[in-house]
C-alpha positions in Angstrom: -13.2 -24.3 -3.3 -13.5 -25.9 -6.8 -15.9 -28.2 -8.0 -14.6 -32.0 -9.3 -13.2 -32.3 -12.9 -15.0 -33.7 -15.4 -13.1 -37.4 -15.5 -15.0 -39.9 -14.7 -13.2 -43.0 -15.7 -10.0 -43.0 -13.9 -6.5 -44.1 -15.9 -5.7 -47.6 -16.7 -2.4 -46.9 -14.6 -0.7 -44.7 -13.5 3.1 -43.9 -12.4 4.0 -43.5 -8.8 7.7 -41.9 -8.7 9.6 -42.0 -5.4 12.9 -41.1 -4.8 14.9 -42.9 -1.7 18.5 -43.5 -0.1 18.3 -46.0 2.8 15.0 -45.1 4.5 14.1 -48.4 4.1 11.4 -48.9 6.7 9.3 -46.1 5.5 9.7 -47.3 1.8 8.3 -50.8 3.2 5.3 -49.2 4.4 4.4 -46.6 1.6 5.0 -49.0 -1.3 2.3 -51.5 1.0 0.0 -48.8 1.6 0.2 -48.0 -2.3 -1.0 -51.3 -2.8 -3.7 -51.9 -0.7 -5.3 -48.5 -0.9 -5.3 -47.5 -4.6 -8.2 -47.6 -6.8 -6.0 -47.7 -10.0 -3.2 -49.7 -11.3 0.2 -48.6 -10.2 3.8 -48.5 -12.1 6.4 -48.6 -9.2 9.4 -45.8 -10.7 11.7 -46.1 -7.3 14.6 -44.4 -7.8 17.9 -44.7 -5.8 20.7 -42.6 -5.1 23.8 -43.6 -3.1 24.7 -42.5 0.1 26.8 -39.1 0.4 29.3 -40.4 3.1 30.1 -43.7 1.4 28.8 -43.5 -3.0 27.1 -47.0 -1.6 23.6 -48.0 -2.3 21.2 -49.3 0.4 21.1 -53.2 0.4 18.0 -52.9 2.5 16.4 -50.6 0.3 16.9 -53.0 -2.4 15.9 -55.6 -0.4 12.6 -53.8 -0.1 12.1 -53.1 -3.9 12.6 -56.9 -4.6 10.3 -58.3 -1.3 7.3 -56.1 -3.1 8.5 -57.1 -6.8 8.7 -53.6 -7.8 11.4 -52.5 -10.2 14.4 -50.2 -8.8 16.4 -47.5 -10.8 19.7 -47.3 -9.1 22.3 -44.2 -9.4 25.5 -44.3 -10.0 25.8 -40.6 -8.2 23.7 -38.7 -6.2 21.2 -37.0 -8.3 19.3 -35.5 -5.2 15.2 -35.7 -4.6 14.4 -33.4 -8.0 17.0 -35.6 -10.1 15.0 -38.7 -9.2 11.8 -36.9 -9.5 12.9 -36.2 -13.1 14.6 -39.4 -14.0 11.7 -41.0 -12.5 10.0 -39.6 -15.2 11.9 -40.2 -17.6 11.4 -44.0 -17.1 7.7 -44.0 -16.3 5.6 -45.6 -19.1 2.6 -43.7 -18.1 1.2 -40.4 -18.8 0.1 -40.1 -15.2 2.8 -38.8 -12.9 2.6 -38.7 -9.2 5.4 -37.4 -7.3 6.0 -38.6 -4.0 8.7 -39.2 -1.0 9.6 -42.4 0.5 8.3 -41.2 4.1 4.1 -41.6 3.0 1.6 -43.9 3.7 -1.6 -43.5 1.8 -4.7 -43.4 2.7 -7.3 -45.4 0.7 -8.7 -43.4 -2.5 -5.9 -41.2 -2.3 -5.2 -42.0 -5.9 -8.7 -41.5 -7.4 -9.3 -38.4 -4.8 -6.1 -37.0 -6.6 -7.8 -37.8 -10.6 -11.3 -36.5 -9.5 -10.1 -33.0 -9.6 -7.7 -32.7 -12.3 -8.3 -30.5 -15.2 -5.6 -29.3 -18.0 -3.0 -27.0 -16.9 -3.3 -28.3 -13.2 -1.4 -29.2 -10.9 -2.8 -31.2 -7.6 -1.2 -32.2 -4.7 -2.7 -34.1 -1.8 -3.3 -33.5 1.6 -0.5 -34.7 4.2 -1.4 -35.3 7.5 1.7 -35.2 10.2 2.9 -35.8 13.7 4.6 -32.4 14.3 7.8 -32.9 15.0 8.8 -30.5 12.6 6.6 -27.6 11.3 3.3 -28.2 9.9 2.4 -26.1 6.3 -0.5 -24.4 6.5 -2.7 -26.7 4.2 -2.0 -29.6 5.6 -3.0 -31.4 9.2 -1.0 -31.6 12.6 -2.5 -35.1 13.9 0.1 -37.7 15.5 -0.4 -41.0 14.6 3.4 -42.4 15.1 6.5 -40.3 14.2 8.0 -43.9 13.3 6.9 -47.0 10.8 7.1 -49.2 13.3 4.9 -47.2 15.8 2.3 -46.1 13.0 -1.4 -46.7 14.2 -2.5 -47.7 10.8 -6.0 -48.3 11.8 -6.6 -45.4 13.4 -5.2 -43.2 10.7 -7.4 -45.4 8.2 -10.2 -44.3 10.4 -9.8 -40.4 10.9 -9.8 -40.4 7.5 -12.7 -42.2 6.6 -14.6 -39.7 9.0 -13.4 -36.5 7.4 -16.0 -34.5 6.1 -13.8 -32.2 3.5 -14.2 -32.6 0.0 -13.1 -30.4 -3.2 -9.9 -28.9 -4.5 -8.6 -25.8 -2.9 -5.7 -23.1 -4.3 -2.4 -23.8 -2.7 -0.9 -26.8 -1.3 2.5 -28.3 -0.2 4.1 -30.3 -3.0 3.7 -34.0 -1.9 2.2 -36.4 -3.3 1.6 -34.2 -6.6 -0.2 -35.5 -9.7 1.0 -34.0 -13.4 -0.1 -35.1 -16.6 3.1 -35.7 -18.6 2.5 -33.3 -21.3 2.1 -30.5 -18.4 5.4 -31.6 -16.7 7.2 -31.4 -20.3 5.6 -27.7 -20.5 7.1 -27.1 -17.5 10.4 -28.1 -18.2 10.7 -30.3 -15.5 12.2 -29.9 -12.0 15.3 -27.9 -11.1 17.6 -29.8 -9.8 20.1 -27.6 -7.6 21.5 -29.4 -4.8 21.9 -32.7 -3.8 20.0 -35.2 -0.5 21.4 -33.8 2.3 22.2 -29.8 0.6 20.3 -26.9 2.0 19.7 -26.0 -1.7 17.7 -29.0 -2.5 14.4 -28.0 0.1 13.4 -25.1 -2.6 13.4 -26.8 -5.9 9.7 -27.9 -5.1 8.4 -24.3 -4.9 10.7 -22.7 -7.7 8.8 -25.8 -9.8 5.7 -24.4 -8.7 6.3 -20.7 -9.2 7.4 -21.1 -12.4 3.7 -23.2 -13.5 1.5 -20.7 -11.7 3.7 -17.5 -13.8 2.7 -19.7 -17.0 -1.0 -19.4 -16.4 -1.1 -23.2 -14.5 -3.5 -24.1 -11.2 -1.7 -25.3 -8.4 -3.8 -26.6 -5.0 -4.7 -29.3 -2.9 -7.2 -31.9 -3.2 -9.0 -32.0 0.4 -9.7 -35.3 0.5 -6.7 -37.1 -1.1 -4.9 -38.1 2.4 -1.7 -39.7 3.1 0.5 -39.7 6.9 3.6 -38.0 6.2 6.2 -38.8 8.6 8.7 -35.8 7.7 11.5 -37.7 7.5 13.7 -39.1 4.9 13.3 -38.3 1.5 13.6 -34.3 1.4 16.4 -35.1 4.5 19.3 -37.4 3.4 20.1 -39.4 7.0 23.3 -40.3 8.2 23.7 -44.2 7.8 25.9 -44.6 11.6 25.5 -41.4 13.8 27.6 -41.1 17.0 25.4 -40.3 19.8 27.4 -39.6 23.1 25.3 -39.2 26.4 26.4 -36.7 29.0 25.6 -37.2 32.7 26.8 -34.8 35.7 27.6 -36.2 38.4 28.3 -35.0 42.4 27.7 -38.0 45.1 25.1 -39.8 42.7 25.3 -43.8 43.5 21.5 -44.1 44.3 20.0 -43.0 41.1 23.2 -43.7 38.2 23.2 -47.2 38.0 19.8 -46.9 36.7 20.2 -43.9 34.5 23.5 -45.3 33.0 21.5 -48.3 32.0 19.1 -46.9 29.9 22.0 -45.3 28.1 23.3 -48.6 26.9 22.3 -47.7 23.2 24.4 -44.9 22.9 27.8 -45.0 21.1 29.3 -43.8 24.2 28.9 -42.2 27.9 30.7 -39.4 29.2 30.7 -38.6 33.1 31.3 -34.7 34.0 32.1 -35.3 37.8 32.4 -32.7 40.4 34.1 -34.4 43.3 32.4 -37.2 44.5 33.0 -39.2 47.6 30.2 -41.9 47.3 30.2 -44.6 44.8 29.3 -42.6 41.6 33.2 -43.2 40.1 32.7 -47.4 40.3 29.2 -47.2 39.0 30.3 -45.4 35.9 33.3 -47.4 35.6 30.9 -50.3 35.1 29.2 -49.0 32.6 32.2 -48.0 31.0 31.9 -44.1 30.8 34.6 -41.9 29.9 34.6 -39.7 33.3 36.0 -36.0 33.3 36.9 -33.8 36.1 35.3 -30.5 37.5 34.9 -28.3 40.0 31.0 -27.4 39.9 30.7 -23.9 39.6 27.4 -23.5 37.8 25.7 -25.9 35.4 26.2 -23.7 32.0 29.6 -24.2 32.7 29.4 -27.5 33.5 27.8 -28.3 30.6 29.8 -26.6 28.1 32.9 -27.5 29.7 31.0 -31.1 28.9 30.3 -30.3 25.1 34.0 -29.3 24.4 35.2 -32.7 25.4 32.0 -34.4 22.6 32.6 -32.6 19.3 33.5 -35.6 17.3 29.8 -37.1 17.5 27.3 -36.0 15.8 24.7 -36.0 18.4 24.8 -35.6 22.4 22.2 -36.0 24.9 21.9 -34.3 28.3 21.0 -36.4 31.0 20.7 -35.7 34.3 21.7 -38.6 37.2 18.1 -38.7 38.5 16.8 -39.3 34.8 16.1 -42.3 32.9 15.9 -42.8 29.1 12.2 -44.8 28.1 12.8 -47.3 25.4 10.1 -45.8 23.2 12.1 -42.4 23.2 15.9 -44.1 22.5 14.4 -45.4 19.2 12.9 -42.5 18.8 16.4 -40.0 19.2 18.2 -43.4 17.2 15.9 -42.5 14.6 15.7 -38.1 14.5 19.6 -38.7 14.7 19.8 -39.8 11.0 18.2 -36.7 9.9 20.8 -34.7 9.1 18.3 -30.8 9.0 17.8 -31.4 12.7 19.4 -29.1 14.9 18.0 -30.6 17.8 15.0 -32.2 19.8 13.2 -31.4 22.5 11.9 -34.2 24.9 9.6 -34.1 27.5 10.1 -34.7 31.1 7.9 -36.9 33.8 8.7 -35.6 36.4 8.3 -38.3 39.9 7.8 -35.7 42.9 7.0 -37.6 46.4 6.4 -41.2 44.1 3.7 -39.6 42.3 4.2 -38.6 38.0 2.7 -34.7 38.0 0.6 -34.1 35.3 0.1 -30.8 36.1 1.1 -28.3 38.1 3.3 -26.6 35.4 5.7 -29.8 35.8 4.2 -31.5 32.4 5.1 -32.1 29.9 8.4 -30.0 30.9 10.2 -29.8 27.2 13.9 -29.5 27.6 16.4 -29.6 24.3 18.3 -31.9 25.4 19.5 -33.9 22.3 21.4 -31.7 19.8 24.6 -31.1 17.9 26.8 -30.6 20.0 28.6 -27.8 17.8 25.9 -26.1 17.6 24.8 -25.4 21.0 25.6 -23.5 23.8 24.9 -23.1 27.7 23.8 -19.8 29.3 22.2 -18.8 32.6 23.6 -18.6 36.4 20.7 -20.4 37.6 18.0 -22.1 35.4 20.4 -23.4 32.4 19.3 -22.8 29.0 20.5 -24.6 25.6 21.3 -21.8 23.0 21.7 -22.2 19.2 24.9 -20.1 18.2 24.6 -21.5 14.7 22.9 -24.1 12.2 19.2 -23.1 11.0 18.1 -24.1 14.5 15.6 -26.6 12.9 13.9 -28.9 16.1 11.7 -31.8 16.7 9.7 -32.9 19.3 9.6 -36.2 20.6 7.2 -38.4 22.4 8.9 -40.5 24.4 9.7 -39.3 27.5 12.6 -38.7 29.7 11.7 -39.7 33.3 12.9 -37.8 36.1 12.9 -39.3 39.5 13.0 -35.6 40.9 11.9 -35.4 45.0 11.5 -38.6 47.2 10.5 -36.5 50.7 9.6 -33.3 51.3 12.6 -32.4 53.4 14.8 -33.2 50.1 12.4 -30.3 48.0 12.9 -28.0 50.9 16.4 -28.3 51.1 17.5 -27.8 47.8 14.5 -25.3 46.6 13.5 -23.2 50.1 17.7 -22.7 50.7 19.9 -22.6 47.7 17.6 -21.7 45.1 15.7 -18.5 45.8 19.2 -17.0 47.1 20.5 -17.9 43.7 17.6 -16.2 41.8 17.6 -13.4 44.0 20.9 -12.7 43.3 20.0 -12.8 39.4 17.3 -10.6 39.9 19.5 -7.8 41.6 21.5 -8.3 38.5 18.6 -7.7 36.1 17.8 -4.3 38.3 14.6 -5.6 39.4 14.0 -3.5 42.4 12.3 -4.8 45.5 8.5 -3.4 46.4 6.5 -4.9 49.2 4.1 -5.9 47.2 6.5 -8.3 45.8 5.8 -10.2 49.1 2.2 -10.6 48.4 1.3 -10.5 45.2 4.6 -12.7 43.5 4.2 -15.7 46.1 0.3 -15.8 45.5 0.6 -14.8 42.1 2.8 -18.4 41.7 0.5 -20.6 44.1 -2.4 -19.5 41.6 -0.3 -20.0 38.4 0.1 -23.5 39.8 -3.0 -24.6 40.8 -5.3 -22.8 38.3 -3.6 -21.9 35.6 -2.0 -25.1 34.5 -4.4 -27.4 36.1 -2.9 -28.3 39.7 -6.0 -28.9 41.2 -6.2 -31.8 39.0 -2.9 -33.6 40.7 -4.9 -33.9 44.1 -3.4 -32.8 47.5 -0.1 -33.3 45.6 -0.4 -30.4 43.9 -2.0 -28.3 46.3 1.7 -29.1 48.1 3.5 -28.4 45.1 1.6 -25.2 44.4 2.1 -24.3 47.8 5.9 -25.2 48.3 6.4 -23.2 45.1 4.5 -20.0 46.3 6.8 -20.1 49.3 10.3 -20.6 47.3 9.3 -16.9 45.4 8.7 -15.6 49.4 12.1 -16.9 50.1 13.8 -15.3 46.8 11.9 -12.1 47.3 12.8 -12.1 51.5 16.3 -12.5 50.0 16.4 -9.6 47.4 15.1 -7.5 50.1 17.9 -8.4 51.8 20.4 -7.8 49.3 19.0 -4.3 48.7 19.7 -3.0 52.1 16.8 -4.5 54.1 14.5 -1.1 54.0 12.5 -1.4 56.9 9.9 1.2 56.4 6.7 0.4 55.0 4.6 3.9 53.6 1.7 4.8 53.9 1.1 4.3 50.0 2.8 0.9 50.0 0.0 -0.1 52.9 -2.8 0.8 50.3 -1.4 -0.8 47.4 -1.2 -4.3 49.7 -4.7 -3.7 50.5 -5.8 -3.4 47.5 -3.8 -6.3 45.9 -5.5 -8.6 48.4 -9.1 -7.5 47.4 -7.7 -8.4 43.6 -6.7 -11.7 44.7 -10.1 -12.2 46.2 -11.4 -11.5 43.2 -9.0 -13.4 40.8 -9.3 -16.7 43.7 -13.4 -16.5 43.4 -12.8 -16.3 39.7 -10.7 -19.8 39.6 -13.4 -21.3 42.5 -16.1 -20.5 40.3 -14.2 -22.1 36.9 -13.6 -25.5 39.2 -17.1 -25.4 40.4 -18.3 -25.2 36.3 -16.2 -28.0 35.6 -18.6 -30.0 37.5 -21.7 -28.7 37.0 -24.9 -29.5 34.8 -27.8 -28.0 32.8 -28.8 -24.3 34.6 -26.5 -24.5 37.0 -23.8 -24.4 35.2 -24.9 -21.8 32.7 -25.5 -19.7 36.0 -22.1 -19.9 37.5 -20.4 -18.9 33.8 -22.6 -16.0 33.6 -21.6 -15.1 37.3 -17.7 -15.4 36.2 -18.1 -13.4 33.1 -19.0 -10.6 35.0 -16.5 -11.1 37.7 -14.3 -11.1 34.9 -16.0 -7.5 33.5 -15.9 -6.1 36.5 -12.4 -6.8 37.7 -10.7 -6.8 34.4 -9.4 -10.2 34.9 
């Protein structure tokens, strides 16, 4: 880490430069921020390119500019991010340059954090903190405080910060928000400016800037303490003004949960109905809802679903739903909002999942991500029994959301048993036949248990209560059934050797070891003082001595 640079008085002014094309919302908030949490005079440079699609410029962008009385350069074509960043500073009247993106809000001090470290020949960028929802660079910090303006907890973030211990300049650093002297960014030629918003070949332009100093002898690295919320969004991604978003539901006899899936749906641009048959009321509901309802005979779901995506590749987005599922508010503004970014591939969305009227936070059934929302060109559907979404092409970029999809998934027990105890292990038997697995009887021991403690220790299903001792339970016995059933298909072998008898044995006394192990790790959770320093040390040599 480097020591602060020798300035002491910070700049009269200096010149924010921030390229935009209609993220107008986040260009609200990040010229506010600017304001209220700088130390030093600011020279708004926002620059403005047209949209792609239609060569028009944002009226709510300019909207913006004139609500904060800030002066707007507009384009007359679409220079991309690195053209603005250069016209930008072209215009600017200072000699202090900071280059930013439209998606930022700043933290307070960012600006003089930034000055405090510069030196000659040195190039300082600050320290982004983001939700996630796409990759997180290395030198900068994964901590969700909205992945939308309108959701941002602005006091919180104001407070993490103010907590943060870090201080100093360190070597290396993303590229956003990045402060130049002018007569450095001269030196440097300025930025390239290959490609255009919305190009693969404008995401480089950044780095090549930064290769290029470092070759000529320049610093380049982070101040730790200069913080601003990134919301990795708009200004390195052009969006799509109008996306099409089409929502896909299958359907077989499903009149008691549709009407309520189909109404959290009503944001989409439209709703297409894959039906296999049904001799309830599932046709009139989606008439009413106006769907656009397609016939099949169900034969597995990837084919169900692809058949499904052939009949949606005019929009630009589509999202999976299943009957049982509902759409939260929170996450349709969210997928309104990832749909404008036009580097997504996809998103992933988790699930909660409503077993027996209870939501189950554990048990391996949270938070249940499924990609669900994607282009649909880009994706396909494989797998007999568990359905997977597949990228066959794009760069297979993906966000995570927040919002949730809610999944009304077993009312009654007899419903679970029925559809998972029956149908399903046959189905998986049959696919592990097909993958070679061959049948042992151990497999009758040591899978089923092996899933009932998965459940209940490993991801927590204890803490669901008696519900997910069930679930654990039910689970442990749908890998009996599958296994019962691959024995089955396999000849049903009814001797058991000798050798086979000892291995059974001692797989038992391993599980008495491995359930002692998880008894012991509940028990610590509750514990205090001596006590519980006692029962680790007992586990860690349970552990030793069992190699667990």
């Amino acid at each position: 880490m480097t020591k602060q640079s020798t300035i002491y008085d910070l700049p009269s002014k200096i010149s924010v430069i921030i390229p935009t094309v209609n993220a107008h919302e986040e260009l609200d908030l990040a010229i506010k921020s600017i304001k209220k949490n700088s130390d030093c005079s600011i020279e708004f440079v926002i620059v403005i390119d047209p949209d792609l699609n239609t060569g028009k410029v944002s009226g709510d962008i300019l909207k913006v500019c004139k609500k904060h009385h800030v002066k707007a350069w507009v384009n007359k074509e679409n220079l991309g991010p690195y053209g603005n960043w250069n016209r930008g500073a072209e215009v600017a009247s200072t000699d202090w340059l900071v280059f930013a993106t439209d998606d930022q809000y700043f933290a307070p001090h960012w600006d003089s954090n930034l000055l405090k470290y510069w030196e000659p020949k040195r190039l300082i960028a600050g320290r982004l903190i983001e939700p996630g929802i796409i990759p997180v660079y290395k030198t900068n910090i994964q901590q969700d405080f909205g992945v939308l303006p309108s959701g941002f907890k602005e006091a919180e973030f104001i407070a993490w910060c103010k907590n943060r211990q870090e201080r100093g300049y360190t070597p290396d650093g993303f590229f956003i928000p990045m402060l130049q002297k002018r007569e450095d960014y001269d030196a440097l030629s300025h930025y390239p400016i290959a490609g255009k918003f919305g190009t693969s070949t404008a995401v480089s332009n950044d780095y090549l800037y930064v290769q290029a100093a470092l070759k000529k002898g320049y610093q380049f690295g982070t101040a730790q303490d200069s913080y601003s919320y990134h919301f990795q969004a708009s200004s390195w991604k052009k969006k799509t003004l109008e996306p099409t978003i089409v929502a896909v539901v299958l359907t077989k006899n499903e009149q008691k949960d549709l009407d309520n899936c189909l109404k959290s749906l009503a944001w989409v641009s439209e709703i297409v109905v894959v039906d296999s048959l049904s001799t309830d009321k599932t046709l009139t509901i989606a008439k009413k809802y106006k769907a656009k309802v397609f016939f099949r005979d169900l034969d597995n779901f990837s084919g169900q679903r692809n058949f499904a995506l052939s009949k949606v590749t005019d929009s630009d987005w589509v999202l999976m739903v299943d009957a049982d599922e509902v759409v939260e508010p929170a996450l349709a503004k969210e997928l309104q909002f990832f749909a404008k970014d036009i580097y997504l591939g996809g998103v992933q969305i988790p699930r909660k999942n409503y077993i027996f009227g209870k939501w189950i936070e554990h048990t391996d059934w949270y938070p249940d991500h499924r990609l669900v929302f994607f282009r649909p060109k880009l994706v396909q559907y494989t797998g007999a029994v568990h359905e997977t979404a597949s990228f066959i092409k794009g760069n297979e970029t993906v966000a995570t959301a927040s919002g949730h999809l809610v999944h009304h998934n077993y009312d009654t027990i007899r419903e679970f048993v029925v559809k998972n105890l029956v149908d399903y292990p046959l189905q998986y038997a049959k696919v592990l036949d097909g993958d070679k697995v061959h049948f042992t009887a151990l497999d009758l021991l040591s899978k089923p248990l092996g899933e009932f403690m998965r459940r209940f220790f490993l991801t927590d299903g204890y803490k669901d209560g008696l519900y997910g001792l069930i679930l654990s339970a039910l689970m442990g016995v749908q890998t009996l059934v599958a296994y019962c059933y691959l024995w089955e298909i396999q000849g049903k072998r009814a001797d058991l050797t000798t050798q086979e008898t000892q291995t059974l044995f001692r797989s038992l006394r391993g599980k008495s070891s491995e359930l002692t192990y998880w008894l012991l790790t509940l028990t610590i959770e509750s514990a205090t003082g001596l006590t519980k320093l006692a029962h680790r040390a007992r586990r860690k040599i349970l552990k030793l001595a069992n190699g667990l």
